[in-house]
C-alpha positions as CSV (number, residue, x, y, z in Angstrom):
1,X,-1.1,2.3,35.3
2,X,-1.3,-1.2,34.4
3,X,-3.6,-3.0,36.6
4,X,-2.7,-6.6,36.6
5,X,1.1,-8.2,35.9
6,X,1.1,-10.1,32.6
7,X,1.3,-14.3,33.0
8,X,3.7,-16.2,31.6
9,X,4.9,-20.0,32.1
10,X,7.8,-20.8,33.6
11,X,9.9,-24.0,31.4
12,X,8.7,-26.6,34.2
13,X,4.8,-25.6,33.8
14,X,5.3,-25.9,30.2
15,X,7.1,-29.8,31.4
16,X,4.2,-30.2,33.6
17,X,1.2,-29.4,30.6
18,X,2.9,-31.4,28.5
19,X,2.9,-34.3,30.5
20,X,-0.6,-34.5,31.5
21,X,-1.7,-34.0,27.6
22,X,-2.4,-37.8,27.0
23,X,-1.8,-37.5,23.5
24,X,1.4,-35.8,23.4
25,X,4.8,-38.0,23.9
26,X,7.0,-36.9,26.9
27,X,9.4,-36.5,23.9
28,X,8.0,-34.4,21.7
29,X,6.2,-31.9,24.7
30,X,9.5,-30.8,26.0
31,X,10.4,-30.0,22.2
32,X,7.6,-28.3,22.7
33,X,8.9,-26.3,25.6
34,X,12.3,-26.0,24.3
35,X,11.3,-23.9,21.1
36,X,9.0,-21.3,23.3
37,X,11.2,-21.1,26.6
38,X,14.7,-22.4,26.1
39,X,16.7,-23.0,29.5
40,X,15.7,-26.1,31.5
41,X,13.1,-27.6,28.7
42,X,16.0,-28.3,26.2
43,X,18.2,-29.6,28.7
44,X,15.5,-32.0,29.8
45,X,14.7,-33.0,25.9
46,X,18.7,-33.3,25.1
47,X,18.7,-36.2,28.8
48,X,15.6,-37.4,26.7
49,X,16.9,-38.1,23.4
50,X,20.7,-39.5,24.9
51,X,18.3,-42.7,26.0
52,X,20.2,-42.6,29.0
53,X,18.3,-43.7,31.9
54,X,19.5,-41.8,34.7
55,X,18.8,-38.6,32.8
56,X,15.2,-39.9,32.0
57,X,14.6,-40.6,35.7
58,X,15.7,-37.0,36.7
59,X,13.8,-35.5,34.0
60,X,10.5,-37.2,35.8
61,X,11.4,-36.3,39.0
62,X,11.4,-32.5,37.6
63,X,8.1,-33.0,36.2
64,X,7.0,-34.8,39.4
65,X,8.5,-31.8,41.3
66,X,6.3,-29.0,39.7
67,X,3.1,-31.3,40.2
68,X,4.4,-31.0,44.3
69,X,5.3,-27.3,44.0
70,X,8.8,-28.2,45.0
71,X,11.6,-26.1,44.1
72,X,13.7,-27.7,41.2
73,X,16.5,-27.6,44.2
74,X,15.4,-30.2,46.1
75,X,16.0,-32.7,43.1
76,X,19.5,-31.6,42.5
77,X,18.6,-29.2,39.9
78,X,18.7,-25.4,39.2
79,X,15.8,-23.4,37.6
80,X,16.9,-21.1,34.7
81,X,16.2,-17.5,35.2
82,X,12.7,-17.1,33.4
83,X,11.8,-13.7,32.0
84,X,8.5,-13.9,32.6
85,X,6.3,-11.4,35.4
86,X,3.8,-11.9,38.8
87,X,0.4,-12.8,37.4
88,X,-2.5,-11.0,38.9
89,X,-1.8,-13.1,42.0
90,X,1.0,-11.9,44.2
91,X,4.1,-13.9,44.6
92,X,3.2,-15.2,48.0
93,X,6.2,-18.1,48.5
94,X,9.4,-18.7,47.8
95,X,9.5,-21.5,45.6
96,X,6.9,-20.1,43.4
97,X,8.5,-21.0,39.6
98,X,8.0,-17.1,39.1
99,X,11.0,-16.5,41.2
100,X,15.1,-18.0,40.1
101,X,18.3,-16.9,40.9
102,X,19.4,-14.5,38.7
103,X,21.0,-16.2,35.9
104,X,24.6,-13.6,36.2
105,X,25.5,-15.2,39.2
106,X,23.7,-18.4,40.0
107,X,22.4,-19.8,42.9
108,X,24.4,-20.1,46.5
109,X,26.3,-23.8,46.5
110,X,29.1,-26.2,46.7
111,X,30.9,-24.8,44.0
112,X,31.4,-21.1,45.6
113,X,30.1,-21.7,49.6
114,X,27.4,-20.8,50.8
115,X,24.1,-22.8,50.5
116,X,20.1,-22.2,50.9
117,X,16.9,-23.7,51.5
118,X,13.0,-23.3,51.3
119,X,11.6,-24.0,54.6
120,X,7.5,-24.0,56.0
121,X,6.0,-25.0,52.8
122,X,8.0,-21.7,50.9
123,X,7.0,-19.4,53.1
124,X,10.1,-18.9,54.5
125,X,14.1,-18.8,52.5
126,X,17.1,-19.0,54.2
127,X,20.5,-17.6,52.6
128,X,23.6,-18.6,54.0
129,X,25.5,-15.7,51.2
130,X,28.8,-17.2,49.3
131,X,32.0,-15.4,50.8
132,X,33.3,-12.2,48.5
133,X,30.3,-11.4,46.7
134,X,29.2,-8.1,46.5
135,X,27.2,-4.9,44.2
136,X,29.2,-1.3,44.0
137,X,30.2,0.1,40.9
138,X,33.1,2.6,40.9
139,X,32.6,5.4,43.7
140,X,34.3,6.0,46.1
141,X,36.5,3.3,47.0
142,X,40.7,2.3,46.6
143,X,41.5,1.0,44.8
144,X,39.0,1.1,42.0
145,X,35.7,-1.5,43.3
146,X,33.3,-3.1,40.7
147,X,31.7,-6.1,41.6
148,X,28.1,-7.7,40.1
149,X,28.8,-10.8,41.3
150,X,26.2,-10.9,44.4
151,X,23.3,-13.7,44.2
152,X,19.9,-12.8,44.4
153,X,16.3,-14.7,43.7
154,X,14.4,-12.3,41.3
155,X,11.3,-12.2,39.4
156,X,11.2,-10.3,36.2
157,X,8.6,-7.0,36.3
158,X,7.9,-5.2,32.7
159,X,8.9,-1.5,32.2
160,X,5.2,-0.1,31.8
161,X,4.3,-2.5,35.4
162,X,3.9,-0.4,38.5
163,X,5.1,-2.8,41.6
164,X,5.9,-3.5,45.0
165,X,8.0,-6.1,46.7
166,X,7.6,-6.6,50.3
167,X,9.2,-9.2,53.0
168,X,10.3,-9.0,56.6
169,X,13.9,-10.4,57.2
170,X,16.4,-11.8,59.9
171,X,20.0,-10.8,59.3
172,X,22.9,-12.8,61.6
173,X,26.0,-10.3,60.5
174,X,29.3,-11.4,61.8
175,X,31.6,-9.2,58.9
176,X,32.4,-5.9,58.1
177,X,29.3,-5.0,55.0
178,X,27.5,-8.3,56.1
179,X,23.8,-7.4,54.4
180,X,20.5,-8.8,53.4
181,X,17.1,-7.3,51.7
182,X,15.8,-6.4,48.5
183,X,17.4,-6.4,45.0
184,X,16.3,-4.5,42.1
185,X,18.5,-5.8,38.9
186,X,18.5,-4.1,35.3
187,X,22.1,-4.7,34.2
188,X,25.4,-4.2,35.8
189,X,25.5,-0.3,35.3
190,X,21.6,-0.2,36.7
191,X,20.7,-1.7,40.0
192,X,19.6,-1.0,43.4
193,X,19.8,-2.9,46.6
194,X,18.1,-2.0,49.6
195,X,18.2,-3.8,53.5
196,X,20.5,-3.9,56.2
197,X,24.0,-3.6,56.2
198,X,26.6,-4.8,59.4
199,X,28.5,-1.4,58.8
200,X,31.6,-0.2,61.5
201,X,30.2,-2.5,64.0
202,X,26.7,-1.2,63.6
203,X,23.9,-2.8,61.3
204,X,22.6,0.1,59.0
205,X,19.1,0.2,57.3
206,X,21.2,0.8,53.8
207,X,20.6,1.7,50.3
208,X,22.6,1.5,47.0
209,X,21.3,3.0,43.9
210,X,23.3,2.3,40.7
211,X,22.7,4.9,37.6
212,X,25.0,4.8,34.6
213,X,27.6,2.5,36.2
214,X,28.4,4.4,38.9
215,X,26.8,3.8,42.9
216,X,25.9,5.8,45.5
217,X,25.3,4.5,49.0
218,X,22.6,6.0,51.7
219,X,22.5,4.8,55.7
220,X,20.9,5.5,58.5
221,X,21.0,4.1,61.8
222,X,18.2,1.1,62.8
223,X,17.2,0.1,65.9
224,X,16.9,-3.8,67.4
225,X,20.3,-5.4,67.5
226,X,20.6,-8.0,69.4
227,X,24.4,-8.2,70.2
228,X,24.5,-12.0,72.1
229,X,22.4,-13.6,68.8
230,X,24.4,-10.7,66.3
231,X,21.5,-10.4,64.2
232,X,18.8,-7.7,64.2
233,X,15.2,-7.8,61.8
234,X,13.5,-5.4,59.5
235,X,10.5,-5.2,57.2
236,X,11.2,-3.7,53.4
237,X,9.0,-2.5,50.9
238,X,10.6,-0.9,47.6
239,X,7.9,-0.3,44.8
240,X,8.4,0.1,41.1
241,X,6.9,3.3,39.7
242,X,6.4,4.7,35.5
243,X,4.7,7.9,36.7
244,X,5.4,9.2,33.2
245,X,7.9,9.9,30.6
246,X,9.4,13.1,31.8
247,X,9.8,11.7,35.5
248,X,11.2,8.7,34.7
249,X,11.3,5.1,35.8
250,X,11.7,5.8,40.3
251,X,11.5,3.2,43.2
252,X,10.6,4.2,46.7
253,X,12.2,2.4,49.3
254,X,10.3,2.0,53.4
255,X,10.9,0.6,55.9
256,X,9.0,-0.7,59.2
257,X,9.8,-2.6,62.4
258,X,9.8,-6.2,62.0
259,X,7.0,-8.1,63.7
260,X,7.2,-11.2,64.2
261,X,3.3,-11.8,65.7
262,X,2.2,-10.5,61.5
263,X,0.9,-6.8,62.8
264,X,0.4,-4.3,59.9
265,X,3.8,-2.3,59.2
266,X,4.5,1.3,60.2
267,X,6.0,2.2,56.7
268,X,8.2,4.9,56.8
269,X,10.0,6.6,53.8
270,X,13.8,6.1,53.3
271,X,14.5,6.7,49.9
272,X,13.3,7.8,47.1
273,X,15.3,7.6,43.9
274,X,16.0,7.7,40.0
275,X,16.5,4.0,38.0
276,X,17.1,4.8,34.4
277,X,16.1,1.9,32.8
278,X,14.4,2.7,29.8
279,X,12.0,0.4,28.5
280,X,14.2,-2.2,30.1
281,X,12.3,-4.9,32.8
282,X,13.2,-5.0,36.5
283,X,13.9,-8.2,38.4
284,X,12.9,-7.6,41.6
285,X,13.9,-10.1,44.5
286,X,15.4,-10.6,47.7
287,X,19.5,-11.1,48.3
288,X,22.3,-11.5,51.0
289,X,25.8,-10.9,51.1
290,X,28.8,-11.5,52.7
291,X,31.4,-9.6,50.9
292,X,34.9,-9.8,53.4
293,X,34.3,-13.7,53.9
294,X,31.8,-16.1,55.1
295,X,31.7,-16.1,59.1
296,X,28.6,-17.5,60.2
297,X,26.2,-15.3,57.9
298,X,22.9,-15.8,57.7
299,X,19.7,-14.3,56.4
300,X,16.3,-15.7,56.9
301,X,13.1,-14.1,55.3
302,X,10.1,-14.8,56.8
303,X,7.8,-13.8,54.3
304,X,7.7,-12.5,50.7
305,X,5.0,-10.7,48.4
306,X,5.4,-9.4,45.0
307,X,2.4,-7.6,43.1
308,X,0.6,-4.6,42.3
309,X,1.9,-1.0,43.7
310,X,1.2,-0.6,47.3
311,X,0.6,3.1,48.1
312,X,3.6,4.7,49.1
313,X,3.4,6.3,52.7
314,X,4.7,9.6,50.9
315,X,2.1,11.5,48.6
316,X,3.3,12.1,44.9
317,X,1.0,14.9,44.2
318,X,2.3,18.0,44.5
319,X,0.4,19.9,47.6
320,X,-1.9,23.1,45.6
321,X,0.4,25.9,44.6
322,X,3.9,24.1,45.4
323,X,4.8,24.8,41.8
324,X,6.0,22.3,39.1
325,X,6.4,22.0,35.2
């Protein structure tokens, strides 16, 4: 098992470097960028070289942003999706440049409703989910239901990386499949999302895992609605697991009671389940969704952590004489 999660810079850090080499132009340091990382780094050296003012003003307040620790957001701009991993430092915040929206979908905004925000220094991200957004792929349903199209802010996890992500949210669900919690993305044939789901008139502690382009969908009733407010809370943990080649690439999905007052969580086991990604990465993140239309829908999370493999609650070796391969 790999012990730490390999470093990489995001575009912005490589802006940021740049800048505070004296004797490197603005110029020729975003080049710079722009060769190793792509996305927002050539976009800032193309607003460079049209000598257009405006562009050169936004390009320092980008820099000026990453010196703050803002997210790019807050300037008017959007972060490219960087394929890059946690270092050995958790992810701790939300507008750690580690973390983008994932670059299928985009970001919640003007263009398609919905909206979010950073809030108590990035501790905290609030998703209010575009309306008709959604992940299943092919079961079940008439007629026939695909949709990738659901937003979700991600951070990209290698193959051989053992992982967990962990965060305690606040779901206000007005609509039918209304649903917030954690996203696993590989492509649009290999995914898994994991929370709670507004379901019948119930929220449901919910979990879709996506193999070969086809989903399958697990519930079970959760505890703590609050029908006057319509929201209810949980805490999540889903951890990224390479026990070895003949088991596979698996993710184990828990869940606790959310406390508000920061008390350790009473993990239990939900799910355990099969990803077949290969030697493909993970982006593991957070997401919400409001699939029927946007009613008042809201999701905060109070808290977020990505890093090395917590323990699962369940043991994976086999108790003496049980059997196996």
């Amino acid at each position: 098992m790999a012990s730490t999660l390999a470093r990489a810079y995001h575009p912005g850090e490589y802006l940021a470097q740049t800048i505070k080499q004296a004797s490197v132009s603005l110029t020729l340091g975003v080049f710079i960028g722009s060769a190793v990382t792509s996305g927002l780094a050539a976009g800032l050296t193309a607003a460079l070289l049209a000598n257009n003012s405006r562009l050169r003003h936004k390009v320092l307040e980008a820099a000026s942003a990453f010196f703050r620790g803002l997210p790019l957001a807050s300037i008017g701009l959007q972060p490219a999706e960087a394929a890059i991993e946690p270092s050995t430092a958790p992810i701790d915040a939300f507008n750690d440049h580690r973390l983008a929206w994932a670059a299928e979908n985009g970001a919640p905004g003007a263009a398609g409703g919905g909206a979010w925000r950073v809030e108590d220094e990035g501790r905290a991200l609030v998703i209010a989910p575009a309306p008709g957004l959604d992940h299943w792929c092919r079961t079940f349903y008439t007629p026939l239901l695909v949709k990738h199209d659901g937003q979700a802010l991600c951070a990209t996890v290698s193959a051989s990386v053992e992982a967990s992500l962990i965060t305690g949210f606040t779901l206000r669900a007005e609509q039918q499949f209304d649903q917030a919690g954690v996203m696993v993305l590989v492509d649009g044939n290999t995914w898994c999302k994991a929370g709670i789901e507004f379901v019948d008139g119930l929220p449901r502690l919910a979990c879709v895992v996506t193999n070969d382009g086809y989903s399958d969908w697990s519930t079970a009733p959760w505890a703590g609605w609050d029908a006057a407010t319509r929201s209810v809370s949980a805490a999540v943990r889903i951890t990224k697991l390479a026990p070895g080649a003949k088991q596979g690439g698996c993710l184990v999905f828990e869940a606790a009671a959310y406390d508000a007052k920061g008390g350790t969580p009473l993990w239990k086991q939900v799910r355990i389940a099969s990803l077949r990604a290969g030697d493909r990465p993970w982006r593991m993140g957070v997401y919400a969704c409001s699939p029927i239309k946007q009613s008042g829908c809201e999701a905060r999370f109070h808290h977020v952590s990505l890093g090395p493999k917590a323990e699962p609650v369940h043991e994976a070796a086999l108790p003496k004489d049980h059997g196996g391969l």
